[in-house]
N, C-alpha and C positions, 0 to 999 in steps of 0.2 A: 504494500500500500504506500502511496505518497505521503507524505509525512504532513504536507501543507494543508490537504482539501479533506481527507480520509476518505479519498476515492479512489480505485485501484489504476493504474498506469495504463493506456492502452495494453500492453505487454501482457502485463497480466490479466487484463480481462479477457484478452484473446488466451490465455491457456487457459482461464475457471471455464469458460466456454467450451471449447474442444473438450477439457474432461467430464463437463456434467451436459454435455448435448447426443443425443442419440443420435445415431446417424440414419438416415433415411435410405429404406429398402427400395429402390425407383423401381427392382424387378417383379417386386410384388405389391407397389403402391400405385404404378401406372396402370397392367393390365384390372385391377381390382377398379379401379376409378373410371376407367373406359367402360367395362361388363356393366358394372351399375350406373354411368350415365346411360350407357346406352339403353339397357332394362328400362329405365325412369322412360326414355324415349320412345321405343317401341309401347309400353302403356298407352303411351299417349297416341301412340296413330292407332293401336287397337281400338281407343275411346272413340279416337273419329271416324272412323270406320262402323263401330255400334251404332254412333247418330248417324251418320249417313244412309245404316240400314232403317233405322226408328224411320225413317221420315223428312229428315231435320235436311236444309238446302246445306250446300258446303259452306258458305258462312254461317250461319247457326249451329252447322257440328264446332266447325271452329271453336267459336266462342264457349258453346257448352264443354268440349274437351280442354279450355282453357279455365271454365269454373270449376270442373272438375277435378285437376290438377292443383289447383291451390287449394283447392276444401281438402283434398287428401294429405297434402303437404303441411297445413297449418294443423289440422284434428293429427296425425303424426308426432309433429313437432308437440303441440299438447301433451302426445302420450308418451314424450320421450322416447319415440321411437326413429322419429328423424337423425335425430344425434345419436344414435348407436349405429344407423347405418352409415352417417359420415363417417365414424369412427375408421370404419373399413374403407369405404367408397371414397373419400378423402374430396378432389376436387369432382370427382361422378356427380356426388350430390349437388352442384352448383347449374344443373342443366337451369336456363333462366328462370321459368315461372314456378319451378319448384320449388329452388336457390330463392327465388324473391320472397317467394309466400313464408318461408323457414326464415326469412332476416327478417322479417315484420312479427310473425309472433315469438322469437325467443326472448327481443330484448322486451316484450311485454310482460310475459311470464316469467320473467326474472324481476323484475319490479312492481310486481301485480300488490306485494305486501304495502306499499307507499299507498292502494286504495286505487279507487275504479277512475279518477279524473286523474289526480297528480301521479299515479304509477302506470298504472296500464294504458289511459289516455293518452299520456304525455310521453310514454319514452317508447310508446309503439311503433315508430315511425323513425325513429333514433338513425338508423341505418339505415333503412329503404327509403327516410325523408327527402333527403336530398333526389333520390333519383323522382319518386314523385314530381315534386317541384321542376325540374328541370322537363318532364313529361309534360306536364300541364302547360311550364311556358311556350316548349318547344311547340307543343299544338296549339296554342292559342295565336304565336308567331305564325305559321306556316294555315291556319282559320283567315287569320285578316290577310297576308297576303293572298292566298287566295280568292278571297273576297275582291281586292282591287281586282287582280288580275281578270275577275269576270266581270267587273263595272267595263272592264275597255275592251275584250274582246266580243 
């Protein structure tokens, strides 16, 4: 340790590291993360493939395999079952609407004890906030111009 800050030296914090970091297995953390993205994926065209047979036009399966996906991914995540399959699946689990639905409810039910406005209200959005926001501006940008663009043509 340095003697001045009581912080350890670059030096040494590069050796406490190497001795107490695992090292990561890529040949059995990649193929496991491919199998269960892709599993999570196939579900998903399975889903729209069922609406498509129900009836449903291919935008309406769309959509419905897209609510369907996140109600599975957040009731999951609820039942602390999402996070045991990260465990293994590592980045698998980040296919987007799954990945998104599982960032919206963890940091809720990790702060659900704070109460239903100031905990779960408030810090649900914690991580998927920003992308939100950035969704909504993006589309409301690319709404009005649109908008001009069919006042002229």
């Amino acid at each position: 340790m340095t003697q001045n800050s009581g912080q350890p030296s670059p030096q040494e914090y590069s050796k406490m590291t190497e001795k107490y970091s695992k090292n990561t297995k890529s040949y059995k953390t990649i193929p496991k993360a491919f199998l269960i993205g892709g599993l999570i994926c196939v579900i998903g065209q399975v889903l729209l493939n069922l609406y498509a047979m129900a009836g449903f036009d291919e935008e309406s399966a769309g959509m419905m395999t897209s609510i369907t996906l996140v109600f599975c991914a957040a009731l999951l995540t609820g039942l602390k079952v999402y996070d045991n399959i990260a465990k293994h699946a590592g980045a698998g689990t980040l296919v987007p609407i799954t990945g998104f639905a599982n960032s919206v409810v963890s940091p809720a039910l990790e702060f659900k004890a704070e109460g239903f406005v100031l905990g779960l209200g408030a810090k649900m959005f914690i991580i998927a906030g920003p992308v939100i926001v950035y969704g909504i501006v993006a589309s409301v940008v690319y709404g009005v111009i649109y908008y001009f663009i069919g006042l002229f043509l």
